[in-house]
N, C-alpha and C positions, 0 to 999 in steps of 0.2 A: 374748557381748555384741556387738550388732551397732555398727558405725562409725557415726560421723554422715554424712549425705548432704553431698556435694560439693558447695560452691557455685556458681553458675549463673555463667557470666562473660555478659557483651556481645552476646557474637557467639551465643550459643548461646539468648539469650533474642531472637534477632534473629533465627537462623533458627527456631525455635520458634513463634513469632511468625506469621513467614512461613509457616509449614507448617499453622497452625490458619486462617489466611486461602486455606486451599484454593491456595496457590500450587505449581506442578506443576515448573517451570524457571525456572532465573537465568540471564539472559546478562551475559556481563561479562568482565572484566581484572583478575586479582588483583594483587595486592603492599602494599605497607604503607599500613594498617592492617588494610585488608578482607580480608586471604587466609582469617582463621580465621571468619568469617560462612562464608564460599565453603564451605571443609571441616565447619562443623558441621550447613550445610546438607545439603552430603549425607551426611555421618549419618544424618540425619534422613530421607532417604530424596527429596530432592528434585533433580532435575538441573542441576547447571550447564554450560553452553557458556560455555568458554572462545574468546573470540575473538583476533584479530591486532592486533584496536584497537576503540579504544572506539568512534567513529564508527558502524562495523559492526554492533556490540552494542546500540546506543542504538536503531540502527532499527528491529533486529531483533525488539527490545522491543516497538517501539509496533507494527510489523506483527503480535507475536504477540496482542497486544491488541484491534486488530480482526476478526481472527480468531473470539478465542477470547469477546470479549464481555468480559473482567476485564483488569483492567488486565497490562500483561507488566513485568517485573521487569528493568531493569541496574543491574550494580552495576559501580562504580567508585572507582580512588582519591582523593582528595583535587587540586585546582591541576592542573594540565595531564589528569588523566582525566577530571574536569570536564569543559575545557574543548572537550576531545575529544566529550563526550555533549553537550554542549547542540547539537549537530547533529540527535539524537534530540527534544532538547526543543523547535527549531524545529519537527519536522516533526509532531510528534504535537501540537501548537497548532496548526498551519495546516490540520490534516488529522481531528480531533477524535477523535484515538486515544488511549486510555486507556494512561497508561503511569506506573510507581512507579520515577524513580531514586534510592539509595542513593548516597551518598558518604561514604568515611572523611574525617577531617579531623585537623589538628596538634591536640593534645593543649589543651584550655581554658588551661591555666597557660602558654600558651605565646604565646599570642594578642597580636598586633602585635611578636613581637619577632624575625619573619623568621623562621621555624621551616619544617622538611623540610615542600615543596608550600603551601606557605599558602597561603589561597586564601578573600574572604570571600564563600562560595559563596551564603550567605544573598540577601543584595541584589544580587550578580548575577542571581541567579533567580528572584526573586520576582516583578518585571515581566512574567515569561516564562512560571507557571506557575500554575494553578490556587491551590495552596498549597505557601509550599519555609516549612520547618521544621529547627531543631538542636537536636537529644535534648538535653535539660541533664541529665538523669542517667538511669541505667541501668535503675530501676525503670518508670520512665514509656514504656518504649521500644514495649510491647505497645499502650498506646493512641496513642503518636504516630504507631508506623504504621499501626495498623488506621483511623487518621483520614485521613491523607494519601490512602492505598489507597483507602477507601471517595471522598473528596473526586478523586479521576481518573477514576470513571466514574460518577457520580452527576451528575443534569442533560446536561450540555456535556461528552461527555469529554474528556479532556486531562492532560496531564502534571504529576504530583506529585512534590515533591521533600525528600529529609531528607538531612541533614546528619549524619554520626555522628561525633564526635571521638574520635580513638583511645585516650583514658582512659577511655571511657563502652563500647568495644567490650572492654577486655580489664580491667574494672569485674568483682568476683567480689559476687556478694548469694547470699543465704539464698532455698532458693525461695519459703516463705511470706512474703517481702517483694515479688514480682514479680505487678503484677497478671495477669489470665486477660487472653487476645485477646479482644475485642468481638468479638460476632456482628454480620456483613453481612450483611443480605439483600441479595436483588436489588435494583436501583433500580426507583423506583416509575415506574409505565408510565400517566403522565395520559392521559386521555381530554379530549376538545374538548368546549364549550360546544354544547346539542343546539341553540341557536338559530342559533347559526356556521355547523354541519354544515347546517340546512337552508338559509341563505343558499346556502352553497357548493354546494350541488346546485340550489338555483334557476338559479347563474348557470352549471352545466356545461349543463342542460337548454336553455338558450338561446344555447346556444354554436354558431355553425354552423361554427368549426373550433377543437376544444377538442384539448388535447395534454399527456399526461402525460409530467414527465421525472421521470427514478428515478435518485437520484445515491445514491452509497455511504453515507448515513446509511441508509437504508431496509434494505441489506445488513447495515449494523451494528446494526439496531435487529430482526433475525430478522421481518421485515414481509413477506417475499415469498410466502407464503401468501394474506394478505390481498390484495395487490396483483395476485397471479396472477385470486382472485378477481373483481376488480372490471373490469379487463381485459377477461376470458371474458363477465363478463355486461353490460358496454358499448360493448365490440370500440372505446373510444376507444385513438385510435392513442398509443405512446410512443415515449419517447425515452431511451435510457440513457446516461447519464455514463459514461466510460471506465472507472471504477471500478464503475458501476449494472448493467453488462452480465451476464444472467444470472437476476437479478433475477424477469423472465419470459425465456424464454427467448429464445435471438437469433431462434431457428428461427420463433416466431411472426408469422404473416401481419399482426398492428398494430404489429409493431416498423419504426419509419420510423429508422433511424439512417442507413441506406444513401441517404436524403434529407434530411441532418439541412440542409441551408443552405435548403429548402426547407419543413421543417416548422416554423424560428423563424420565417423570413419570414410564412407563413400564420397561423399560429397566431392566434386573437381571446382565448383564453383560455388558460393553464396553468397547471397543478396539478403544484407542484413538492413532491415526497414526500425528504425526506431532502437536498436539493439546494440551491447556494448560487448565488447569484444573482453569479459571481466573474466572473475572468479568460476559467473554461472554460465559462462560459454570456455571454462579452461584456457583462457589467453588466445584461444587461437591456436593451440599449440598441440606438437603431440606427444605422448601418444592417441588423445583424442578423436584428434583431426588427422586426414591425410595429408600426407607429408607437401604433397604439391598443392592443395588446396589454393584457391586464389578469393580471396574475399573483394566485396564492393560494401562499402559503408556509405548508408544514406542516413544524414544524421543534421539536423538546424543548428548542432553545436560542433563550428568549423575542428577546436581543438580537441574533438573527438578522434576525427579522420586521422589515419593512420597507423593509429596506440593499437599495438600488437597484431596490426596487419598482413605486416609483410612486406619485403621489396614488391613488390606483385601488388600492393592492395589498391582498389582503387576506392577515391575519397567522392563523393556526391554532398555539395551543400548544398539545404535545402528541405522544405516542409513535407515531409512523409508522404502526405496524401497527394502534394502535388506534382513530385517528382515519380510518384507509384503511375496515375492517369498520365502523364509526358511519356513511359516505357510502354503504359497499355499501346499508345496511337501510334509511338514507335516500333512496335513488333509487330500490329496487324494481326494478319492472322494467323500467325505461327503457333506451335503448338509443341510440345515437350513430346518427345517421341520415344515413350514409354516401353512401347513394343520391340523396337529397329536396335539402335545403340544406346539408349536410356532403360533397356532392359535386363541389364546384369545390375545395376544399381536398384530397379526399381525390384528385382527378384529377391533381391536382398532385405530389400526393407518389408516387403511382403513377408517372407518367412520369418524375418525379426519381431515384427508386429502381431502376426499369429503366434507364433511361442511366447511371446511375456504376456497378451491379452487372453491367451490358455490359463497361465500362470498365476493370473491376477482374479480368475473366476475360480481357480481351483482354492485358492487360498482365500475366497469370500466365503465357501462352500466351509469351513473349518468351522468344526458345530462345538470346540470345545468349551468349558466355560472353567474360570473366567473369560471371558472373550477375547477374541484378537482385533488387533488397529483390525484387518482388514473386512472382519466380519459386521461387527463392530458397525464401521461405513456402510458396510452393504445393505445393513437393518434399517440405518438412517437414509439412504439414499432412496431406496424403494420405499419408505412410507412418504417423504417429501414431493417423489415424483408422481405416485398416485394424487396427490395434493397440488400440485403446482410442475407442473411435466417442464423439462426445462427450452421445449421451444418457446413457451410462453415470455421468459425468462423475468419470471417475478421474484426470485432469490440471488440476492448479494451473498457471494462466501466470503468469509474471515477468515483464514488458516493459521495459527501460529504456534509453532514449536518446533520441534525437529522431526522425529519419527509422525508425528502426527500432520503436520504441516507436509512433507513430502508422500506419504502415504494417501492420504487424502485428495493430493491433487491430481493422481491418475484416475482417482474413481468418480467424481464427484463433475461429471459432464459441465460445459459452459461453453451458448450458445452466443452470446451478444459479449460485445467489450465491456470492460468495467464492472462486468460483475462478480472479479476475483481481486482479494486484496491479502498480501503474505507479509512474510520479512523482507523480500524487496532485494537491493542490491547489497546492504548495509547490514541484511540478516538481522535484522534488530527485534528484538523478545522487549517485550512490554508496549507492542503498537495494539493487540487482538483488541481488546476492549475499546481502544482510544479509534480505531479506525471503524470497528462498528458502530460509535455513536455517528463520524462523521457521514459512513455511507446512509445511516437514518436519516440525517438530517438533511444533506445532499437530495436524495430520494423522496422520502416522506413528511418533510419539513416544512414548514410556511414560506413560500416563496421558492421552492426545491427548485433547482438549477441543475440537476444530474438528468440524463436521460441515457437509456440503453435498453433494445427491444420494444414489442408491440406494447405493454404491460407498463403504466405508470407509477404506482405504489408497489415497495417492492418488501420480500420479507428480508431482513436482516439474520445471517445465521453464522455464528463463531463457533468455529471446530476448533479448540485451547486446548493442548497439552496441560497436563496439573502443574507445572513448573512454570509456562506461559502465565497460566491463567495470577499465578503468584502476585507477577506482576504489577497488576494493574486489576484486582477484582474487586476493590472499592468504587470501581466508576457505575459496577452494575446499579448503585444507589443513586447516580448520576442520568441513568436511562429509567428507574421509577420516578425518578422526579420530575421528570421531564416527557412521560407516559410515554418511553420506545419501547416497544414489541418486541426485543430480540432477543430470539434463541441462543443461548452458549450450550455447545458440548462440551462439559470438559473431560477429557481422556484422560483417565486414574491409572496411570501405573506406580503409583508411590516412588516416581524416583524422575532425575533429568534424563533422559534418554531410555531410561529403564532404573526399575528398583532392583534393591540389592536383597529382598524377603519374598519369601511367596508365602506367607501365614504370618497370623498375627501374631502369634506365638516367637516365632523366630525372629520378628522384626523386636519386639517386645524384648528378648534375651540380647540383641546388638546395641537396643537404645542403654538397657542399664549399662553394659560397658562401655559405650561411650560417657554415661552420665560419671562412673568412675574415673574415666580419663582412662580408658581402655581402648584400642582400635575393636570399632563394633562397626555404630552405621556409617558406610561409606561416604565418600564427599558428594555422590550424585544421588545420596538417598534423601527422600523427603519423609513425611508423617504416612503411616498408613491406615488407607482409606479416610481420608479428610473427607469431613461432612460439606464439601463447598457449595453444594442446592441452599446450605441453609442462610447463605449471601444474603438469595432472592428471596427468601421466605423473610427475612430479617426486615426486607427495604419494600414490601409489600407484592414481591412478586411469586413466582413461582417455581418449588424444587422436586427435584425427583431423583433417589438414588437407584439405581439399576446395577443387578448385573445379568440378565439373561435375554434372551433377543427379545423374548417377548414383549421386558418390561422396558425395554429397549423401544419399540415399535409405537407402545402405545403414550410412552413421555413425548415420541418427537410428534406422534399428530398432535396430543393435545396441547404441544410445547408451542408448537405450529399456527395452530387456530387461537392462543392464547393473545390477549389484548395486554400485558402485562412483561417485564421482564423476565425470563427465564432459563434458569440453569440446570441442567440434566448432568446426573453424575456418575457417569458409565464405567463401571470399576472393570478394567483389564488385566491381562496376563501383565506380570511383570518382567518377563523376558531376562530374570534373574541374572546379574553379570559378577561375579567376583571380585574379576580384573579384566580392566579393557584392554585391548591391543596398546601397547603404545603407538602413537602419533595414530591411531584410528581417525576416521572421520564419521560421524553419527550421518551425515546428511545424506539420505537417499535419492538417488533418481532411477529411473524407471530405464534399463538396458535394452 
């Protein structure tokens, strides 16, 4: 006589759940309540990355999510893991990355009476997220979350949120009382209005300096197909967002980035695919942009269209890739007439582009040492590319910080989408490390869901500011553990944007007067020359301190070819500041 079946608890129709929603990896922090979701997940056969802190985890979530197209999964506990992940929830709203966080919570019967993390996680987040939800019983749990899930990357993606109380996680039912998971499809991929698409091709055809910019929705939206298309056969010139880079490739002869202060100025028209009219495009405004400029936003999130447009702007809903193929069949075979009246514009950006990419080789050419960012990049770039040339495009960039992050992103070519990740829209410092583990796991992971380029396995490489890397450099224990390969540089200048010593001596004579309570080291100085290689030597990986090109050269091949974590620690100029400008801004882009 056979036994009765065991009943289901919480946690087990929670990762059940998860695992019939095609979910492949949890990042996250266990302890009370959520550890037994963590273990029945993997049961179940699904991966969790444990991290050092939620923080970490949360980003790592929404990077896996642009990545992979489906939302990424953290889970956390209850009151302070919370609040630890709505660092995640900021960034995946500012930045419209699909992401599902989980939270345990104090037990229903316990509710207002101070109980272990109370936290009333509901109305904190619901201003902040797509939709935040609390399982009111255990049966419901299959459509609460196949709701939430499907609600993060459907439309506008962004961050969903449930709440699980830990009655409801260690809750035992009968299986015939738990519903099945919903099926998701894909989200549906609208097309534009055919009368729009030929407006909009009316007014690219009378454009005599028209300009396409390709920001990271059009990489999220798998569009670069189409958009490579439309390129080739109108040779109108673009412009990629730091995140758009890749999109077509850098190497292409219409890519003006290396004139970007030159192409908003020109520009009479553009055609923004995926891209927000923010901080990182100046509002739309000038002095930037030309005063008459007329923009077209093609964007899946209706309440996008029109924010800082213009009386002029025109609005396109609709799925990137498929409103880009609607303008290809509607322009035929027209063509951007570069030579005729598109030639005072295109002259412009040609001379713009030779003067800063003169600029950019003269200043890689700088043999001083301590090194410079640009030198620096040019040592790592050229042993990388003799190793891994970037048509192949086997290398994911990391970029984060400021001078480091913007300096990097003109030198460091990218061929295919998705194989650059920054601060984003949100600028947010402490993603480098959390968004390197995701692009590993995306990539190189059991069950890897990422794809970009000829090239399957790809290397993971973080270019950290020493301030950046501040952050979040305990996760590199997190990528020994868990045996990822990835290179971090970290760029040493002993200070946030720049230190305030060039000798150790000097920094030595500002620390004791600060330890006096003396104005010495400034508020953007850090420690100098921190030993931060020895992270990766600590968690079983590998460190290298560097300061000259050579030893420069020979950490990143063998950083390179290494199976192991690894940190290179490239000690730079510290571009010694006394006093900044007031209202300065550190963030560079390339004129």
């Amino acid at each position: 006589m056979s036994s009765p079946p065991r009943p289901l608890t919480g946690a087990h129709i929670i990762a059940r759940t998860l695992r019939d929603l095609k979910v492949q990896v949890i990042f996250g922090i266990v302890g009370v309540p959520v550890s037994d979701i963590a273990e029945q997940a993997i049961n179940l056969g699904i991966r969790f990355i444990g991290f050092r802190n939620e923080q970490a985890a949360s980003y790592a979530a929404t990077a896996y999510g642009y990545l992979t197209g489906r939302p990424g999964v953290c889970l956390v506990v209850g009151g302070p893991g919370v609040l630890h992940a709505i660092a995640g929830i900021g960034n995946a709203s500012a930045n419209s990355f699909p992401l599902l966080l989980l939270s345990g919570s104090t037990e229903m019967h316990l509710t207002t009476k101070g109980a272990f993390q109370e936290l009333d996680s509901i109305s904190l987040l619901t201003p902040h997220t797509k939709l935040a939800v609390r399982a009111p019983s255990p049966d419901l749990l299959p459509h609460i979350l196949a709701t939430v899930y499907r609600h993060a990357f459907y439309g506008r993606p962004g961050p969903g949120f449930v709440d699980i109380p830990a009655d409801i996680i260690t809750a035992a039912l009968e299986s015939p009382d738990v519903e099945e998971t919903p099926t998701i499809a894909a989200p549906p991929t609208p097309a534009a209005e055919e009368t729009l698409i030929a407006r909009i091709a009316s007014l690219i055809k009378s454009s005599s300096a028209p300009l396409l910019v390709l920001g990271k929705g059009s990489a999220y939206s798998r569009a670069e197909s189409a958009i490579r298309a439309l390129v080739t056969a109108t040779q109108i010139p673009f412009l990629p967002t730091p995140m758009g880079k890749g999109i077509v490739p850098d190497s292409h002869p219409q890519n003006v980035a290396a004139a970007r202060s030159a192409a908003l100025k020109g520009a009479d028209l553009v055609v923004l695919l995926g891209a927000r009219l923010n901080w990182i495009l100046h509002f739309g405004e000038e002095p930037k942009w030309n005063k008459g400029v007329r923009f077209v936003q093609v964007d899946v999130c209706v309440e996008e269209l029109g924010r800082n447009a213009g009386v002029r702007g025109v609005g396109v809903f609709g799925d990137v890739g498929v409103v880009v193929r609607q303008l290809v069949a509607s322009l035929g075979d027209w063509k951007f007439d570069s030579e005729g009246k598109g030639s005072v514009f295109m002259g412009k950006l040609n001379a713009a582009r030779e003067k800063n990419e003169k600029a950019v080789r003269a200043a890689a050419q700088d043999s001083s040492i301590p090194l410079s960012y640009s030198h620096a990049f040019e040592v790592i770039k050229t042993a990388m590319h003799e190793l891994s040339p970037p048509e192949d495009g086997g290398i994911v960039y990391v970029a984060e910080g400021a001078n480091t992050m913007d300096i990097s992103r003109s030198i460091f070519p990218v061929e295919y989408p998705r194989l650059r990740l920054d601060a984003g829209s949100y600028a947010t410092m402490g993603v480098g490390l959390a968004y390197a583990i995701a692009a590993w796991e995306a990539y190189n992971g059991h069950g890897a869901q990422a794809s970009s380029g000829p090239t399957g396995r790809k290397k993971v490489v973080a270019i950290e500011g020493d301030s950046a890397f501040g952050f979040s450099g305990m996760e590199v224990e997190t990528m020994a553990r868990f045996g990822m390969d990835v290179l971090i540089f970290v760029i040493n200048n002993g200070g946030i944007y720049f230190g305030d010593s060039d000798s150790a001596e000097d920094w030595s004579k500002r620390q004791e007067k600060t330890v006096k309570g003396e104005p010495g080291l400034r508020s953007w100085a850090l420690g100098w020359e921190v030993k931060y290689e020895k992270m990766a030597e600590a968690c079983g990986g590998l460190g290298y301190f560097v300061r000259t090109p050579d030893e420069l050269r020979r950490a990143t091949i063998e950083g390179f070819r290494a199976k192991v974590p690894v940190v290179v620690n490239v000690i730079i100029q510290s571009e010694k500041v006394e006093k900044p400008v007031s209202g300065s801004s550190c963030l560079v882009f390339l004129s």
